[in-house]
C-alpha positions in Angstrom: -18.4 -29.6 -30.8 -21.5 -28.0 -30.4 -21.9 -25.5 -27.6 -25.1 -27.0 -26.2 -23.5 -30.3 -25.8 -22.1 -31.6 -22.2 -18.0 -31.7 -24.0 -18.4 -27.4 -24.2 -18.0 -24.7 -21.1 -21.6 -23.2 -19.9 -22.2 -20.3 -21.2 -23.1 -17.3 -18.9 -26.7 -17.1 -18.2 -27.4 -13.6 -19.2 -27.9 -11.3 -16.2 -26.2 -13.8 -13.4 -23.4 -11.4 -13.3 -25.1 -8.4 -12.5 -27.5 -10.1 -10.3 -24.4 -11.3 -8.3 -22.8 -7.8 -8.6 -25.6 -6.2 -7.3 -25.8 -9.1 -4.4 -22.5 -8.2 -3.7 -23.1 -4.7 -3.1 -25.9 -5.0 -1.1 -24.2 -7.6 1.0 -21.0 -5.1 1.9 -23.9 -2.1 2.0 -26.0 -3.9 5.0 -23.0 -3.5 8.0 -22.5 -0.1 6.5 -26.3 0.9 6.9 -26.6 -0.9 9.8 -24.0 0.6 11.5 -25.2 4.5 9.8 -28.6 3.3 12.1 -27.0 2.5 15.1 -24.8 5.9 15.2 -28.0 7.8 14.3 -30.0 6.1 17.1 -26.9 6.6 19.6 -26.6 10.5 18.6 -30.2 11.0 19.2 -30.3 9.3 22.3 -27.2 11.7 23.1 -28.9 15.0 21.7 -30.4 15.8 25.3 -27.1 16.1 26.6 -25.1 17.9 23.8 -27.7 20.2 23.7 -27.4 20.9 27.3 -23.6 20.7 27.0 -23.6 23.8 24.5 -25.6 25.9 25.2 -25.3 25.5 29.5 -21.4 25.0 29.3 -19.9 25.4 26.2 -21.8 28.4 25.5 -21.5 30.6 28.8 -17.8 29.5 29.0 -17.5 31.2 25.5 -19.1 34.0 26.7 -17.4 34.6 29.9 -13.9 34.1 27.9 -15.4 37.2 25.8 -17.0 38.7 29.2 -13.1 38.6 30.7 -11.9 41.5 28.8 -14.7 43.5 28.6 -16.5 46.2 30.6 -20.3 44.4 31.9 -22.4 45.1 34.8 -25.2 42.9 33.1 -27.5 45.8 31.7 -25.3 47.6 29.2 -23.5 45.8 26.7 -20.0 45.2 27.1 -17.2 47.4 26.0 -13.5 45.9 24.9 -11.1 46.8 27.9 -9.0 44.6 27.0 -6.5 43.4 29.9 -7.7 46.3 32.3 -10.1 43.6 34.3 -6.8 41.0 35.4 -4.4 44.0 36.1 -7.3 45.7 38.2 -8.0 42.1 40.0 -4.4 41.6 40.4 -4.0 45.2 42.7 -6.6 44.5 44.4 -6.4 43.4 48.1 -9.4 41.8 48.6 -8.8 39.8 46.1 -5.2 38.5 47.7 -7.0 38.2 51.0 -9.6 35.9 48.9 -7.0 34.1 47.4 -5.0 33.2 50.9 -8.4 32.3 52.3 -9.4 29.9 49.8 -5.2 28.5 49.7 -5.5 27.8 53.3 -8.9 26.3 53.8 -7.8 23.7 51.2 -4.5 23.0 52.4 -5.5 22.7 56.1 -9.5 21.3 55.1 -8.6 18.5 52.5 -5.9 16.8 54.5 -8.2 16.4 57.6 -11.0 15.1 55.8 -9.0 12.6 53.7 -7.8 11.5 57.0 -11.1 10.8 58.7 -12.4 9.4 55.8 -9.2 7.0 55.2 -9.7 6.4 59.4 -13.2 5.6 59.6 -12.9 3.4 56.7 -10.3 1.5 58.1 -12.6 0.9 61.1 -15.6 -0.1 58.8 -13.4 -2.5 57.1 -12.8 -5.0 60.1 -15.9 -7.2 60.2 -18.5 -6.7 63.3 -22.0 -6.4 64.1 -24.3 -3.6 62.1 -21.5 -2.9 59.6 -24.0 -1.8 57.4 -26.0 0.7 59.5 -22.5 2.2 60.6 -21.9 3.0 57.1 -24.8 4.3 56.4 -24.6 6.6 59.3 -21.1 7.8 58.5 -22.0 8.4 54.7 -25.1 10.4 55.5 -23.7 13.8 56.3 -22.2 13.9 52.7 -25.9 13.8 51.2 -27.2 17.0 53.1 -24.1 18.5 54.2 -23.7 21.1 51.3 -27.7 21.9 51.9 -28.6 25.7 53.3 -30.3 24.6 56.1 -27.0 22.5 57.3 -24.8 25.4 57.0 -27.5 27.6 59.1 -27.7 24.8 61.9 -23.5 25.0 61.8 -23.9 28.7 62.3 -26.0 28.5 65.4 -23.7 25.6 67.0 -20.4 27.9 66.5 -22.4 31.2 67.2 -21.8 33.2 71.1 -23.3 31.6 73.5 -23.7 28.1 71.7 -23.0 24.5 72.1 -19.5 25.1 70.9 -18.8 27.7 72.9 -20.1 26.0 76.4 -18.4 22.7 75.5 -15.3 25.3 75.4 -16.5 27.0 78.6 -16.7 23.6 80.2 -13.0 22.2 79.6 -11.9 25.4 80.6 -10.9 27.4 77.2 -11.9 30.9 76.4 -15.4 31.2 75.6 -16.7 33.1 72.7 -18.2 32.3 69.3 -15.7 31.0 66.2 -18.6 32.8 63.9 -17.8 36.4 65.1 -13.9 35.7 65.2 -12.2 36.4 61.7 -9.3 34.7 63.0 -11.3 31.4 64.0 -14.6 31.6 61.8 -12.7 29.5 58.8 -12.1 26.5 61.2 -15.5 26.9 61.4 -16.0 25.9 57.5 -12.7 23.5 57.6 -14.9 21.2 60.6 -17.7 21.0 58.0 -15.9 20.1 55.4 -14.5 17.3 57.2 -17.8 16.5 58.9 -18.6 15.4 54.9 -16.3 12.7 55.2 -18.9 10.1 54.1 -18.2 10.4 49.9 -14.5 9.9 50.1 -14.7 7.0 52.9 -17.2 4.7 50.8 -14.5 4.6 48.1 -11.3 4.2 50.5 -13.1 1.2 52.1 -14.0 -0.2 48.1 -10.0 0.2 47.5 -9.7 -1.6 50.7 -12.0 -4.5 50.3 -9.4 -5.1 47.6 -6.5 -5.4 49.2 -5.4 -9.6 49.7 -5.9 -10.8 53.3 -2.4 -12.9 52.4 -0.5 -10.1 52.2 -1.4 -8.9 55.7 -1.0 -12.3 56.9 2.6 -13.1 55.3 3.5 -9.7 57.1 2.3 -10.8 60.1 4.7 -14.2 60.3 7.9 -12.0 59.4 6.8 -9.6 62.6 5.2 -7.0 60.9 3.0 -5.0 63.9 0.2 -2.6 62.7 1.8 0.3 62.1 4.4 -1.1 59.9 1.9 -3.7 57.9 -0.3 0.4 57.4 2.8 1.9 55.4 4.0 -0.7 53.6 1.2 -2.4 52.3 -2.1 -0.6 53.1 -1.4 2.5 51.7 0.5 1.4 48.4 -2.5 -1.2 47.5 -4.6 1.7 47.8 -2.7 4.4 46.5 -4.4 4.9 43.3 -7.8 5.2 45.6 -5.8 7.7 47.3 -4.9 10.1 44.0 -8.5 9.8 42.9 -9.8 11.1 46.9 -7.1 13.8 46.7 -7.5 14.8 43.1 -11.5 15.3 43.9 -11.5 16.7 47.1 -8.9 19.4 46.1 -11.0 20.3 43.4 -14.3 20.4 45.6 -12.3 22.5 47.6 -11.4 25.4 45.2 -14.9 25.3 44.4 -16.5 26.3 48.0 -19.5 28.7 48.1 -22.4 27.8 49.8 -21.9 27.1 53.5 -18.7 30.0 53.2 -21.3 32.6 52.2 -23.9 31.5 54.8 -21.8 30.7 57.5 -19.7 34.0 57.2 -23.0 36.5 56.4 -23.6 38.2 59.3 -24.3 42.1 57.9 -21.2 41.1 55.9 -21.1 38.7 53.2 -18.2 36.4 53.5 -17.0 36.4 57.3 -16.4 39.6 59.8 -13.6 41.2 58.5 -13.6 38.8 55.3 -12.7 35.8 57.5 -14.3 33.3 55.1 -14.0 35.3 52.2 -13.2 32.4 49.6 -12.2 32.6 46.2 -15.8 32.0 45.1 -17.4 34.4 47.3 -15.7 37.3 46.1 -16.2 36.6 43.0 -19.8 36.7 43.7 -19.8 39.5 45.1 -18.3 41.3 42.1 -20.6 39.8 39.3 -24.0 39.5 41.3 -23.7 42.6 44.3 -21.1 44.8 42.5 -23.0 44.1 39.0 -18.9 43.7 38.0 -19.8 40.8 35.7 -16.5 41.0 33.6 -14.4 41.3 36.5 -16.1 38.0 37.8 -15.4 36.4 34.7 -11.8 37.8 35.1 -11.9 35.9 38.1 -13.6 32.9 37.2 -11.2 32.1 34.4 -8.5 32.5 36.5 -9.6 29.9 39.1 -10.2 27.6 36.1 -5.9 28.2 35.6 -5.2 27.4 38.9 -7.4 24.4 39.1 -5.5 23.4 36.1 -2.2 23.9 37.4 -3.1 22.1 40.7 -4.4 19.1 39.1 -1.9 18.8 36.4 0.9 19.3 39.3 -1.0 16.3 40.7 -0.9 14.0 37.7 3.1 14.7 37.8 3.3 13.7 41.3 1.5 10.7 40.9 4.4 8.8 39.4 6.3 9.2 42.5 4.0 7.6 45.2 0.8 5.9 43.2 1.5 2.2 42.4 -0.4 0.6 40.3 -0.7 -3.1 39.7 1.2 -3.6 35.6 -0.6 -3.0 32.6 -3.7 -1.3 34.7 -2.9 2.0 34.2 
């Protein structure tokens, strides 16, 4: 049969195959460039931030790892000392006293705020008149509380002679100033701290807001007063609200400075007889007064451990008392 007639199979017209081929390829090539774009685009969008993240965070931690065991008061470059900066910090009292200041103010400060915070919001979450501006009011001492000119106002109010002190005059305690006492100047910096309540409450009352109303009112048909409905089903729907205050707070507490070094700096940095001395003061005070920097970076690294530990002690505990609806953790 001939091969142009209709009985005979086509014959390939030359170049189809290739022409498809190359169809092909492009076809399995446009996701791939497309995606190549979208990365590139994302990355340089991004390149702001890396760049910041290297060389103001990755880079200085780097440095201070290397700073750590060397010999650096910020003018001469730094000589290898190897260990001697942590066994000199270690046998050093200040630095104990530092380390029992900063232990207690966040043991003693983080409780009580957590607990105004998790009580105000508790009050905020019952609907009544003005909800909104009560919020607002509560919230706003967390926006300038950690300024300088709050922690000088707190000063004046717990100096000699203040409001404080005459409120204490007037119900009959001992008068005197909590600024000029080492033993009370820290309570001082603990009624700040919980005077910031505001952050902390606006998310309690958003873990509230989610708790069902049927709950409350299937406990309240079995009997279940106020105290009792609290503990068995406020506090467990909100539990994982509660890790995420504690976990934040405890580190914002490790990390005090500001208000400890004004409140405390009265011809002394850090407190008569080192009565706010925190962790973070001292360490100051060695890198910046002392011109100790590889001692402060000693330190510094060593408050990045115990941060660690804390939190990751945290994360352990969490299986014990935070519930969590199934499959949202």
């Amino acid at each position: 049969m001939d091969a142009g007639s209709g009985g005979g199979r086509p014959r390939p017209t030359p170049g189809g195959a290739g022409r498809k081929g190359r169809r092909g390829r492009q076809g399995g090539a446009g996701p791939r460039g497309r995606a190549r774009r979208e990365n590139l685009a994302g990355y340089l969008f991004m390149s702001p931030w890396i760049a910041g993240f290297l060389l103001l965070t990755a880079g200085p931690m780097v440095a201070s790892l290397y700073f750590a065991f060397t010999d650096y008061n910020l003018f001469d470059a730094p000589r290898w000392i190897g260990f001697d900066n942590f066994t000199e910090m270690f046998g050093d009292p200040r630095w104990r006293t530092s380390v029992e200041v900063t232990s207690w103010y966040v043991v003693i400060g983080t409780p009580l705020k957590l607990a105004a915070a998790l009580g105000v919001a508790l009050l905020l979450n019952q609907s009544r008149r003005g909800q909104g501006f009560y919020r607002a009011a509560f919230y706003a001492p967390s926006l300038v509380g950690a300024s300088v000119s709050v922690a000088i106002v707190w000063r004046a109010l717990f100096s000699d002679g203040a409001a404080v002190d005459r409120g204490q005059q007037f119900l009959g305690m001992e008068a005197g100033g909590w600024i000029g006492d080492p033993d009370r100047i820290i309570y001082s910096l603990v009624a700040l701290t919980v005077w910031q309540f505001g952050a902390p409450m606006v998310i309690f009352l958003a873990g509230l807001k989610q708790v069902p109303r049927e709950l409350y009112e299937a406990a309240e048909v079995d009997g279940a007063g106020p105290w009792r409905r609290f503990w068995s089903i406020t506090l467990p729907m909100i539990s994982p609200v509660l890790f995420f205050n504690v976990l934040l707070e405890t580190i914002h507490s490790f990390q005090i400075f500001g208000s400890a070094y004004i409140i405390g700096s009265q011809g002394n940095a850090c407190g008569p007889a080192d009565g706010t001395l925190v962790y973070t003061c001292y360490l100051y005070i060695q890198g910046f007064e002392n011109s100790r920097m590889g001692l402060a970076s000693a330190m510094a690294w060593m408050l990045l451990l115990a941060v660690a530990l804390v939190t990751a002690f945290l994360f352990w505990s969490q299986r014990r008392w935070v519930h969590y609806e199934e499959g949202a953790r």
